[in-house]
CHARMM-style PDB file with segment names, atoms N, HN, CA, C and O in Angstrom:
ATOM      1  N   UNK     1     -31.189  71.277  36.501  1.00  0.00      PROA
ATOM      2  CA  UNK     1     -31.492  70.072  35.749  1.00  0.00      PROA
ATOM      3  C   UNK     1     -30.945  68.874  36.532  1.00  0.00      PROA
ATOM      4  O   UNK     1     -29.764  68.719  36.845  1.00  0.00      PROA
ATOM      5  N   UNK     2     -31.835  68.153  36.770  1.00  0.00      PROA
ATOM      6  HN  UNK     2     -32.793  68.279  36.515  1.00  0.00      PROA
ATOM      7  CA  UNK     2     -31.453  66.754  37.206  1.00  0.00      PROA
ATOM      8  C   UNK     2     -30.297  66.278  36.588  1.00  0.00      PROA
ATOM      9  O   UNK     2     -29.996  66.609  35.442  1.00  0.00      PROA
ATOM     10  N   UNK     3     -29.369  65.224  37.546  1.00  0.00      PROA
ATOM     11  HN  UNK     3     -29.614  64.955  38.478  1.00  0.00      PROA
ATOM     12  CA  UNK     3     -28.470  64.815  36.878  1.00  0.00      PROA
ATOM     13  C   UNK     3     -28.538  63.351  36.256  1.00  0.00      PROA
ATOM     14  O   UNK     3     -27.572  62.762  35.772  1.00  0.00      PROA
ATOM     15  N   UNK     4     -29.725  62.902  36.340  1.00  0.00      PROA
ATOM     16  HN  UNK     4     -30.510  63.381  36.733  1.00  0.00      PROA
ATOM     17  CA  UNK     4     -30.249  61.797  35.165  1.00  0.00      PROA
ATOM     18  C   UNK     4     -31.045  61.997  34.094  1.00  0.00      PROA
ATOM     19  O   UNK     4     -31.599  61.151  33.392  1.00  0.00      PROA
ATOM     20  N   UNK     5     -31.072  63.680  33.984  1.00  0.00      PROA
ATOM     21  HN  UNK     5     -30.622  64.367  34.554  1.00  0.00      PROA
ATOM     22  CA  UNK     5     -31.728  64.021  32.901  1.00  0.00      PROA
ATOM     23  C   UNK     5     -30.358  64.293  31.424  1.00  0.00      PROA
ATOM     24  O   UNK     5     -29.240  64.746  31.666  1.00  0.00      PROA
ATOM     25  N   UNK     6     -30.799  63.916  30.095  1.00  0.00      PROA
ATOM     26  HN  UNK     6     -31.708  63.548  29.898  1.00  0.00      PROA
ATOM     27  CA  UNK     6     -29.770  64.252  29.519  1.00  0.00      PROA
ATOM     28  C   UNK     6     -30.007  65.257  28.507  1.00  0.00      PROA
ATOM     29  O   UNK     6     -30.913  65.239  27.674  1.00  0.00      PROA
ATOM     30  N   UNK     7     -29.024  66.221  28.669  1.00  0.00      PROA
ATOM     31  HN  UNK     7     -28.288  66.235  29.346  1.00  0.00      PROA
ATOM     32  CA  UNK     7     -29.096  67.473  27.756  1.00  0.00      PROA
ATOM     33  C   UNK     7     -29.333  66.843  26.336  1.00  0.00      PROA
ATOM     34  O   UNK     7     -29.091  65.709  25.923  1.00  0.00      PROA
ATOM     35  N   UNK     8     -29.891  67.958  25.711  1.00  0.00      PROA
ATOM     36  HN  UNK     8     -30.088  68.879  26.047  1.00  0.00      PROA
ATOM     37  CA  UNK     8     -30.583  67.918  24.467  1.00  0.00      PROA
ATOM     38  C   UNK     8     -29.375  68.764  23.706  1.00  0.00      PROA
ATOM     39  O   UNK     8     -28.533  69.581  24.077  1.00  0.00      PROA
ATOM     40  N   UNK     9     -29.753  68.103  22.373  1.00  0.00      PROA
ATOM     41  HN  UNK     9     -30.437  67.440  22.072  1.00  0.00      PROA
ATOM     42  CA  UNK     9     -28.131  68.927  21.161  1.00  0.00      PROA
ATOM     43  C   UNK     9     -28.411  70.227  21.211  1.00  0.00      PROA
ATOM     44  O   UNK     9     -27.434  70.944  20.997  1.00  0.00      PROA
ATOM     45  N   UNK    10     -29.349  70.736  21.407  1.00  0.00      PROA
ATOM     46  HN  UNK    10     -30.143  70.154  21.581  1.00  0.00      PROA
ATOM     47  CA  UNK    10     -28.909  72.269  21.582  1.00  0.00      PROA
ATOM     48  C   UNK    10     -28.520  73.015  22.934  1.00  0.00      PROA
ATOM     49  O   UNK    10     -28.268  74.220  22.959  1.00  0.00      PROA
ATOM     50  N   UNK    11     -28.495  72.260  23.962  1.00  0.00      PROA
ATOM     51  HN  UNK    11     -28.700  71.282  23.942  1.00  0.00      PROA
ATOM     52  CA  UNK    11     -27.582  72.298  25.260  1.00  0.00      PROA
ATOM     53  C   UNK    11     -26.354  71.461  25.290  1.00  0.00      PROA
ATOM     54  O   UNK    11     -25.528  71.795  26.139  1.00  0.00      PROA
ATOM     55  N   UNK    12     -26.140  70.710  24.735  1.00  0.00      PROA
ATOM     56  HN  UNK    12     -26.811  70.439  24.045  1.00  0.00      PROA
ATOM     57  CA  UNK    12     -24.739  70.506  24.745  1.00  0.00      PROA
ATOM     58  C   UNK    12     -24.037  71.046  23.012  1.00  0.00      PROA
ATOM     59  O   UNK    12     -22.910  70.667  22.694  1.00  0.00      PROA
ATOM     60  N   UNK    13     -24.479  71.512  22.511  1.00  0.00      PROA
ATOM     61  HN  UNK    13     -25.395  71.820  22.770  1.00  0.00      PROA
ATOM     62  CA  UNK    13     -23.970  72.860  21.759  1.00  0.00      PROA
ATOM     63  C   UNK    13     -23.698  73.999  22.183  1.00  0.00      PROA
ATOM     64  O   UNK    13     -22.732  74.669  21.816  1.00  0.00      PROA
ATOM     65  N   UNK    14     -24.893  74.460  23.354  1.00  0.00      PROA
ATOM     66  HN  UNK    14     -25.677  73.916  23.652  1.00  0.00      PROA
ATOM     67  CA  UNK    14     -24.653  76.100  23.815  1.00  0.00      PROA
ATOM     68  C   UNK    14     -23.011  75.557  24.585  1.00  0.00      PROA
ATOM     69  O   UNK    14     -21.887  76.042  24.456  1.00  0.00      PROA
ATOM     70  N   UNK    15     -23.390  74.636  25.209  1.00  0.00      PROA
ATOM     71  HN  UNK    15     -24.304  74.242  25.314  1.00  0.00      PROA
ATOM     72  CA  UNK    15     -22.130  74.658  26.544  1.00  0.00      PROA
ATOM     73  C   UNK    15     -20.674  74.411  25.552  1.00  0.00      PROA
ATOM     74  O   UNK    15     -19.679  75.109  25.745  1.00  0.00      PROA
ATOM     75  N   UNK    16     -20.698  73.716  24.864  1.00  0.00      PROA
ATOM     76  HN  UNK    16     -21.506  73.149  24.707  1.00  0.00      PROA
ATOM     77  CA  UNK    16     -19.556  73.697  24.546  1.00  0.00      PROA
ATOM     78  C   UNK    16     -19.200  74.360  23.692  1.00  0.00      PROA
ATOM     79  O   UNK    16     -18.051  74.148  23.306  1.00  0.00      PROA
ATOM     80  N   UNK    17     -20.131  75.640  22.887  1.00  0.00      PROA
ATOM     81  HN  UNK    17     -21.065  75.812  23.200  1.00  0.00      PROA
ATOM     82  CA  UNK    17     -19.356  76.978  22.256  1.00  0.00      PROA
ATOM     83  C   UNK    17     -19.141  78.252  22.707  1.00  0.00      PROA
ATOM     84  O   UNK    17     -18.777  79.234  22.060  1.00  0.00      PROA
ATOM     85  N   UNK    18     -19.435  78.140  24.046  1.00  0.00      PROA
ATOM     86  HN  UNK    18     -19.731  77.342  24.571  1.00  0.00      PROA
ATOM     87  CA  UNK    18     -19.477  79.213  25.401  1.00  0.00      PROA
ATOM     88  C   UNK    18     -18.519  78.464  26.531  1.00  0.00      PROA
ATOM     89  O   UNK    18     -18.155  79.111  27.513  1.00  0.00      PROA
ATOM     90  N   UNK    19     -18.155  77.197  26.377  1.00  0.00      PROA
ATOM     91  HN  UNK    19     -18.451  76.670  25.579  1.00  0.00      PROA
ATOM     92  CA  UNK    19     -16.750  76.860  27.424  1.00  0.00      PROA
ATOM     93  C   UNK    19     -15.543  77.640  27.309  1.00  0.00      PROA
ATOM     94  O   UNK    19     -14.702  77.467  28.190  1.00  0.00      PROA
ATOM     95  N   UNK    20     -15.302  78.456  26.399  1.00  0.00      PROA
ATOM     96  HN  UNK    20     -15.985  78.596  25.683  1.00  0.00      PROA
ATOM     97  CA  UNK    20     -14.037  79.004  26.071  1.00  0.00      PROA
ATOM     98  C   UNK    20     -13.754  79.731  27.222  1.00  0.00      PROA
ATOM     99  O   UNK    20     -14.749  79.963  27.910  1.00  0.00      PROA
ATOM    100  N   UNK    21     -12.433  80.266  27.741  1.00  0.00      PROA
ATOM    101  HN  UNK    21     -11.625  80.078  27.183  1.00  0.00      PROA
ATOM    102  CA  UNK    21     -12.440  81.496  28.781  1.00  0.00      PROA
ATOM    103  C   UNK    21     -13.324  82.214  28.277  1.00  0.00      PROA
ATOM    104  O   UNK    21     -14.493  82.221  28.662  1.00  0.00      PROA
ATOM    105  N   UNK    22     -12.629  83.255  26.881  1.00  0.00      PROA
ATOM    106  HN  UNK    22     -11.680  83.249  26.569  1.00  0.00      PROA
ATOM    107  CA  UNK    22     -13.269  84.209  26.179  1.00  0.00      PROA
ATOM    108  C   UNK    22     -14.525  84.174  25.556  1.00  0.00      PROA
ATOM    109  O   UNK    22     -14.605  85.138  24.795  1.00  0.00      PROA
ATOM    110  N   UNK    23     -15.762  83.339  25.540  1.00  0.00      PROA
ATOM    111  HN  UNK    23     -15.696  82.556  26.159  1.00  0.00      PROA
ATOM    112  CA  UNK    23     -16.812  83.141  24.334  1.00  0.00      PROA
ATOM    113  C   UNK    23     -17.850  83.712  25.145  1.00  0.00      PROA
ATOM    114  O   UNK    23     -18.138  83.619  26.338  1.00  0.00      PROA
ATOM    115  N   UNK    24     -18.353  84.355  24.121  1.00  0.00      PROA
ATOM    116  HN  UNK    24     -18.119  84.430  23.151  1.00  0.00      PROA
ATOM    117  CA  UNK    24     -20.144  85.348  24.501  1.00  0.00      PROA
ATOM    118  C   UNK    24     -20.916  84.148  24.212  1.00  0.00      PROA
ATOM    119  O   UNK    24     -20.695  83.008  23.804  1.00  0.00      PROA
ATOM    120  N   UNK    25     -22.137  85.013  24.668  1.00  0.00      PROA
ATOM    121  HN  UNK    25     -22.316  85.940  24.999  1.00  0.00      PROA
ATOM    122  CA  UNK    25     -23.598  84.279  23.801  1.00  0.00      PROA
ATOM    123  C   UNK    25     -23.631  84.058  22.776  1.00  0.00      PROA
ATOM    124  O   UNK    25     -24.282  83.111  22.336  1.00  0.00      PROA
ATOM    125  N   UNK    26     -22.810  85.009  21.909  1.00  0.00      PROA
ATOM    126  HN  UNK    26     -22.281  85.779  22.266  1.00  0.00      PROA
ATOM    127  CA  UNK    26     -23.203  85.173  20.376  1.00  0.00      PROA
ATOM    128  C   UNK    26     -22.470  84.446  19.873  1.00  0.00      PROA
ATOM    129  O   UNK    26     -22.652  84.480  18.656  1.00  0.00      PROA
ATOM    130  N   UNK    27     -21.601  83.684  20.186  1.00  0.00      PROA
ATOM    131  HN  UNK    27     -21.453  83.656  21.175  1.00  0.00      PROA
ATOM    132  CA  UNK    27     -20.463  82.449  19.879  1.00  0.00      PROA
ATOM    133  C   UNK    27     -21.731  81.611  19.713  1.00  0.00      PROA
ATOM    134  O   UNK    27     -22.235  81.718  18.595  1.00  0.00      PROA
ATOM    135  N   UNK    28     -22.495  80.628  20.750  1.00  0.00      PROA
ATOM    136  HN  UNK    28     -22.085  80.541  21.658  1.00  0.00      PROA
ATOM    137  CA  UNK    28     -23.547  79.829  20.432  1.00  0.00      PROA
ATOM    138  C   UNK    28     -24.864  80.033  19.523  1.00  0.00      PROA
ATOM    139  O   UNK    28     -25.748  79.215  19.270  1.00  0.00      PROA
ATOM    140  N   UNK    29     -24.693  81.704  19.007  1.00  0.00      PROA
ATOM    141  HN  UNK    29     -23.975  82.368  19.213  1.00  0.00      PROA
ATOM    142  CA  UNK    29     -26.194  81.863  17.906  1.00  0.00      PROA
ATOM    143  C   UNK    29     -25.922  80.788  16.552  1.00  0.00      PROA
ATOM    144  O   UNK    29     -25.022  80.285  15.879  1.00  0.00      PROA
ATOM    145  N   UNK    30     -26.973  80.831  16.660  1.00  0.00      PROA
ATOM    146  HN  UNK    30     -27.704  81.240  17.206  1.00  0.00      PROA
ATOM    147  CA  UNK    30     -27.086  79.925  15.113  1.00  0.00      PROA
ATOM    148  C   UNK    30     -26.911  80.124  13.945  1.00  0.00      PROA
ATOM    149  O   UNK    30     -27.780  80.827  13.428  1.00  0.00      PROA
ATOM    150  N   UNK    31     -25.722  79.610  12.976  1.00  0.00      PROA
ATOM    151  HN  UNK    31     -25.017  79.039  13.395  1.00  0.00      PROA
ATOM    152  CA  UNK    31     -25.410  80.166  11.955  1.00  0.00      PROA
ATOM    153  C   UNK    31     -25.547  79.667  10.633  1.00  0.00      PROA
ATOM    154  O   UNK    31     -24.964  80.024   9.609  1.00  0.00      PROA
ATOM    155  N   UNK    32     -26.746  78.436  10.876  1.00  0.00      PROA
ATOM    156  HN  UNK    32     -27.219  78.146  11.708  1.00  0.00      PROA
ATOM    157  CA  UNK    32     -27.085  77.941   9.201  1.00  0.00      PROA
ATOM    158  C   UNK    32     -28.751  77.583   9.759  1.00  0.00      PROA
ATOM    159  O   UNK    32     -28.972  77.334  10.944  1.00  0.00      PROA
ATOM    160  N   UNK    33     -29.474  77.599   9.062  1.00  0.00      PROA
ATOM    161  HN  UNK    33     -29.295  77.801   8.099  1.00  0.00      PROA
ATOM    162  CA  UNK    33     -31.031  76.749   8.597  1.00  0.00      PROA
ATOM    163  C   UNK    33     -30.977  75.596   8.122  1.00  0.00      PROA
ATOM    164  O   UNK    33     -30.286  75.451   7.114  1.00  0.00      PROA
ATOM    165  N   UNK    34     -31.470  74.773   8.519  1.00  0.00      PROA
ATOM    166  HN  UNK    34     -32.032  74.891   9.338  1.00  0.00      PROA
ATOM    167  CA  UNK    34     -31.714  73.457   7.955  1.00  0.00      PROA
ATOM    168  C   UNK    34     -33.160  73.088   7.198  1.00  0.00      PROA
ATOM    169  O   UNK    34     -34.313  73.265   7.590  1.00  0.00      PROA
ATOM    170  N   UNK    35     -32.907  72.800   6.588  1.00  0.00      PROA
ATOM    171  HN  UNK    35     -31.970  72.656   6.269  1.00  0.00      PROA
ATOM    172  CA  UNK    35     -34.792  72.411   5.686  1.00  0.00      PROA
ATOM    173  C   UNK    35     -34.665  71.405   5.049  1.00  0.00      PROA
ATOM    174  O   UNK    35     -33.503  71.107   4.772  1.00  0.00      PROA
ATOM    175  N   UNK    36     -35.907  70.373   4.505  1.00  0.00      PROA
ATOM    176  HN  UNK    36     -36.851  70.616   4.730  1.00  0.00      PROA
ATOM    177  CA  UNK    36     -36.157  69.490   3.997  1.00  0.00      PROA
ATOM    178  C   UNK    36     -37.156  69.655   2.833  1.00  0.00      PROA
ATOM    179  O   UNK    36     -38.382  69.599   2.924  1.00  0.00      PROA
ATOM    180  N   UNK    37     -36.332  69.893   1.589  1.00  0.00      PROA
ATOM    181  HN  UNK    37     -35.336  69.939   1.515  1.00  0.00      PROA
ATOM    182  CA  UNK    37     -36.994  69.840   0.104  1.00  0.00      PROA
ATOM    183  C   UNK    37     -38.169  68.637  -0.292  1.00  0.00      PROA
ATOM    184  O   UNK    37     -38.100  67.472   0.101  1.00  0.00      PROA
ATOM    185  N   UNK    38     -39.321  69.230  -1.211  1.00  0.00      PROA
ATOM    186  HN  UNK    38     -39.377  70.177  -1.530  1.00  0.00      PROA
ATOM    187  CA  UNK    38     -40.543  68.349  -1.659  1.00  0.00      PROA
ATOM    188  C   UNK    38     -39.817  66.964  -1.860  1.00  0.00      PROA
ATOM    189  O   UNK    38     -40.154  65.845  -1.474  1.00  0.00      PROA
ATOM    190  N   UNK    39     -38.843  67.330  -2.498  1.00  0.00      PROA
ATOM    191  HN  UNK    39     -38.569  68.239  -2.812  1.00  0.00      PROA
ATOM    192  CA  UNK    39     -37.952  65.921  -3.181  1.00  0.00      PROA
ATOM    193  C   UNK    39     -37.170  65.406  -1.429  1.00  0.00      PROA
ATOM    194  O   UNK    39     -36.566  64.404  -1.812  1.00  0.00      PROA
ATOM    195  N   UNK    40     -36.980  65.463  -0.480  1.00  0.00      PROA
ATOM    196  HN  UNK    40     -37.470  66.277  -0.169  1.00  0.00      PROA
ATOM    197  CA  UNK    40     -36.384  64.728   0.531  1.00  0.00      PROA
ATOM    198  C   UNK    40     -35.200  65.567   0.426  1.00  0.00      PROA
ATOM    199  O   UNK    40     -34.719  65.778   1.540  1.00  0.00      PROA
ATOM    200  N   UNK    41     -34.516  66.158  -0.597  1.00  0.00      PROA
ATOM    201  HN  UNK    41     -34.906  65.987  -1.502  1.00  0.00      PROA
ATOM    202  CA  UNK    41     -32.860  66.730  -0.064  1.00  0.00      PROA
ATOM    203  C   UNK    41     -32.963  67.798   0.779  1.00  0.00      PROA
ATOM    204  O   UNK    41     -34.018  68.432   0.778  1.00  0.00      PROA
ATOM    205  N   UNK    42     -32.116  68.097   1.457  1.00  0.00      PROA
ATOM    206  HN  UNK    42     -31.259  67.582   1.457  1.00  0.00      PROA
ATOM    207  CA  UNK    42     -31.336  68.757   2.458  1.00  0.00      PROA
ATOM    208  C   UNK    42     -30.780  70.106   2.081  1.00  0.00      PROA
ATOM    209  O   UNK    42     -29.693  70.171   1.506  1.00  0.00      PROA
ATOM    210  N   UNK    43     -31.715  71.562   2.480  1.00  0.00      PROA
ATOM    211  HN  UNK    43     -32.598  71.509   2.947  1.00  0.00      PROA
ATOM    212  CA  UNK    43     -30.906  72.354   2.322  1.00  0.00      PROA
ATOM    213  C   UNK    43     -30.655  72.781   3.287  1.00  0.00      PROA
ATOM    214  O   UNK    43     -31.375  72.670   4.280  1.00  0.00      PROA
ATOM    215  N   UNK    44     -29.517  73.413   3.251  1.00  0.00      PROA
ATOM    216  HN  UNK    44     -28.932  73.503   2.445  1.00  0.00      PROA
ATOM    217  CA  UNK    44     -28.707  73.996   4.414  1.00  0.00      PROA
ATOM    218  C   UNK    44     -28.236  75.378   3.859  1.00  0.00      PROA
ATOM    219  O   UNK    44     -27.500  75.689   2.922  1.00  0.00      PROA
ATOM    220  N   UNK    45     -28.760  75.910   4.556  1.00  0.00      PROA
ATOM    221  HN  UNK    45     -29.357  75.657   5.317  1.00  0.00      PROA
ATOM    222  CA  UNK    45     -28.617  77.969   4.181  1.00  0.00      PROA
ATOM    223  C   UNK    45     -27.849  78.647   5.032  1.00  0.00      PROA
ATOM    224  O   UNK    45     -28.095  78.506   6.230  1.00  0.00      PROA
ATOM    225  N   UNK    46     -27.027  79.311   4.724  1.00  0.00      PROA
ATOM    226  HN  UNK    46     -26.828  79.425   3.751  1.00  0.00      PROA
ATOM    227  CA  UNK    46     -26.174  80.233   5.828  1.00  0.00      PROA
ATOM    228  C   UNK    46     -27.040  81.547   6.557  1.00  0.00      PROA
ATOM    229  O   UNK    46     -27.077  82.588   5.901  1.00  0.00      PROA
ATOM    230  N   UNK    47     -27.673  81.520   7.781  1.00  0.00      PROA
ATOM    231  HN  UNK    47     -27.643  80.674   8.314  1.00  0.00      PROA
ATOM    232  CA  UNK    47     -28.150  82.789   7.803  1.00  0.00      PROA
ATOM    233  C   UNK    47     -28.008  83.667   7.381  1.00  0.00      PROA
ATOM    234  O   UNK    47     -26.934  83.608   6.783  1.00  0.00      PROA
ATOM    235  N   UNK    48     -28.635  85.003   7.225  1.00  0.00      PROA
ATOM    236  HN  UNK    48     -29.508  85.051   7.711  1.00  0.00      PROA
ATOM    237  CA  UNK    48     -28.278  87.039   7.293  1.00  0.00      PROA
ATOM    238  C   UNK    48     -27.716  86.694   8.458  1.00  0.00      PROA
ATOM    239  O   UNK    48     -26.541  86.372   8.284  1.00  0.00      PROA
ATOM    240  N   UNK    49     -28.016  86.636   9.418  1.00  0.00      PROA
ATOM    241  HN  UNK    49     -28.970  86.897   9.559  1.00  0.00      PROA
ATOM    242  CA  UNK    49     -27.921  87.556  10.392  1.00  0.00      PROA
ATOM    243  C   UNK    49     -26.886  86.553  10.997  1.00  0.00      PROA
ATOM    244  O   UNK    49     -26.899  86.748  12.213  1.00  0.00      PROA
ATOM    245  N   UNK    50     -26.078  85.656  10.714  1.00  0.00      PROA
ATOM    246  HN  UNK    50     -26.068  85.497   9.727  1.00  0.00      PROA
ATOM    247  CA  UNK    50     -24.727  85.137  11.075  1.00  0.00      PROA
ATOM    248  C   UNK    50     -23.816  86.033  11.241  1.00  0.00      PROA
ATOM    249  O   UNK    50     -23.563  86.775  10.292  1.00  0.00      PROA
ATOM    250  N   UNK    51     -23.036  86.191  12.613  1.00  0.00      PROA
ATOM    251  HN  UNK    51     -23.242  85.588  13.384  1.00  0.00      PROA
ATOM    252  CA  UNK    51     -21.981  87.119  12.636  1.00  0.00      PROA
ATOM    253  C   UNK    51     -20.888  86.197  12.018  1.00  0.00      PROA
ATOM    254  O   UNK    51     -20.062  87.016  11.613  1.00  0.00      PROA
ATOM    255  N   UNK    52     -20.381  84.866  11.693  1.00  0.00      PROA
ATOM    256  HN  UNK    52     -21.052  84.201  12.022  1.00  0.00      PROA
ATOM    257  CA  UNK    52     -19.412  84.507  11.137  1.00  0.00      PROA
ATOM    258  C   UNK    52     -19.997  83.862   9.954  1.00  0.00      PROA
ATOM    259  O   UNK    52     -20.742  82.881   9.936  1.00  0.00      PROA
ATOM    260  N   UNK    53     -19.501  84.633   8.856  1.00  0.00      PROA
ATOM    261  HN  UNK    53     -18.897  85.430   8.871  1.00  0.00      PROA
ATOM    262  CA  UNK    53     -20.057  83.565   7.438  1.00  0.00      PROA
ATOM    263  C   UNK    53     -18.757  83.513   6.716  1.00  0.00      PROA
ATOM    264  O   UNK    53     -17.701  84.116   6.910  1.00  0.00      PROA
ATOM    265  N   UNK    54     -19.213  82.394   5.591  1.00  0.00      PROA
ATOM    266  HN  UNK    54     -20.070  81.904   5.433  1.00  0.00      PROA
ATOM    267  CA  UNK    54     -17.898  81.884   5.131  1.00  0.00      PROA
ATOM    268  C   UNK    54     -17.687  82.813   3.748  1.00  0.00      PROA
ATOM    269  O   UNK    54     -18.570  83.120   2.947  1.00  0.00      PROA
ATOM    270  N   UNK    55     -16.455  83.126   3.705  1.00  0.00      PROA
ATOM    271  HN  UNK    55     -15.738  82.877   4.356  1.00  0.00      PROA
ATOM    272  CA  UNK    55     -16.178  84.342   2.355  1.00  0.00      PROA
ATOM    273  C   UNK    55     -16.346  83.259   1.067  1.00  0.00      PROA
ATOM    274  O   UNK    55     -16.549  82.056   0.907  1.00  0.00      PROA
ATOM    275  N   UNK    56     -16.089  84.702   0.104  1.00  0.00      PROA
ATOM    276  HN  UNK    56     -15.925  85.679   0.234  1.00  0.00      PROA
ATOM    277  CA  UNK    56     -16.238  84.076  -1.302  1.00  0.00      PROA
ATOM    278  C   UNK    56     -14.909  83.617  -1.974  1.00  0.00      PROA
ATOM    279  O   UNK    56     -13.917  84.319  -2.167  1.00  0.00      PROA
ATOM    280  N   UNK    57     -15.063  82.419  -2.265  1.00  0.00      PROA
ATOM    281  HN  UNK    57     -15.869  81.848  -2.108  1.00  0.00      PROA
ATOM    282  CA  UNK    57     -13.613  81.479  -2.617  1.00  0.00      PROA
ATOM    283  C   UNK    57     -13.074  82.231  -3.568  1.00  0.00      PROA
ATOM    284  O   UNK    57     -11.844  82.295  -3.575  1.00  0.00      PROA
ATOM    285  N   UNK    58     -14.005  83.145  -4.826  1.00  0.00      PROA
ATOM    286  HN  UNK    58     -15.004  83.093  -4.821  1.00  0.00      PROA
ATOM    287  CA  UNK    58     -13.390  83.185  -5.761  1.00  0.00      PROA
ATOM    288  C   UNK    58     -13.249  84.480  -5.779  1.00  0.00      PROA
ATOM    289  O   UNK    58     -13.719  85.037  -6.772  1.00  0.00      PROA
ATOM    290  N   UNK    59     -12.560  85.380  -4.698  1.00  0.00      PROA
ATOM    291  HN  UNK    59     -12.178  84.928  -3.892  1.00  0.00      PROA
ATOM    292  CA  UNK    59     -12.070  86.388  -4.434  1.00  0.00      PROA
ATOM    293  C   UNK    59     -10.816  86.009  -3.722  1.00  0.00      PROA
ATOM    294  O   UNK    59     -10.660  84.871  -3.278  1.00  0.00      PROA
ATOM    295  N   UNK    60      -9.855  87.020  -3.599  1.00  0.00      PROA
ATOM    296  HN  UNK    60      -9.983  87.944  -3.960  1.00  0.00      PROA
ATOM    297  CA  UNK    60      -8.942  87.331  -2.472  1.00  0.00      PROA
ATOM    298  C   UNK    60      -8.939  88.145  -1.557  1.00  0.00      PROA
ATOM    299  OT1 UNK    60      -8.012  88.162  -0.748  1.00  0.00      PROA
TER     300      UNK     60
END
């Protein structure tokens, strides 16, 4: 890539969740959906197939 070309948010996402010493590929998979409801709001869904999802608050 040219260096007057400028990365796009999903290249400067991959790079900087794969800069770690330790981080795989699967560090940069995608772990929510974004969509836009008839009405204009914003849903945001946690994938299946997320290897990190967020637990249930109202457990221990």
């Amino acid at each position: 890539m040219p260096e007057n070309t400028p990365k796009s948010h999903e290249e400067n996402r991959h790079d900087q969740l794969t800069s770690a010493p330790e981080s795989t590929e699967a560090d940069a998979a995608p772990r929510i959906d974004v969509s836009e409801g008839e009405n204009g709001a914003t849903r945001i869904d946690i994938r299946d197939d997320a290897e990190v999802r967020p637990s249930d608050p109202t457990t221990d």
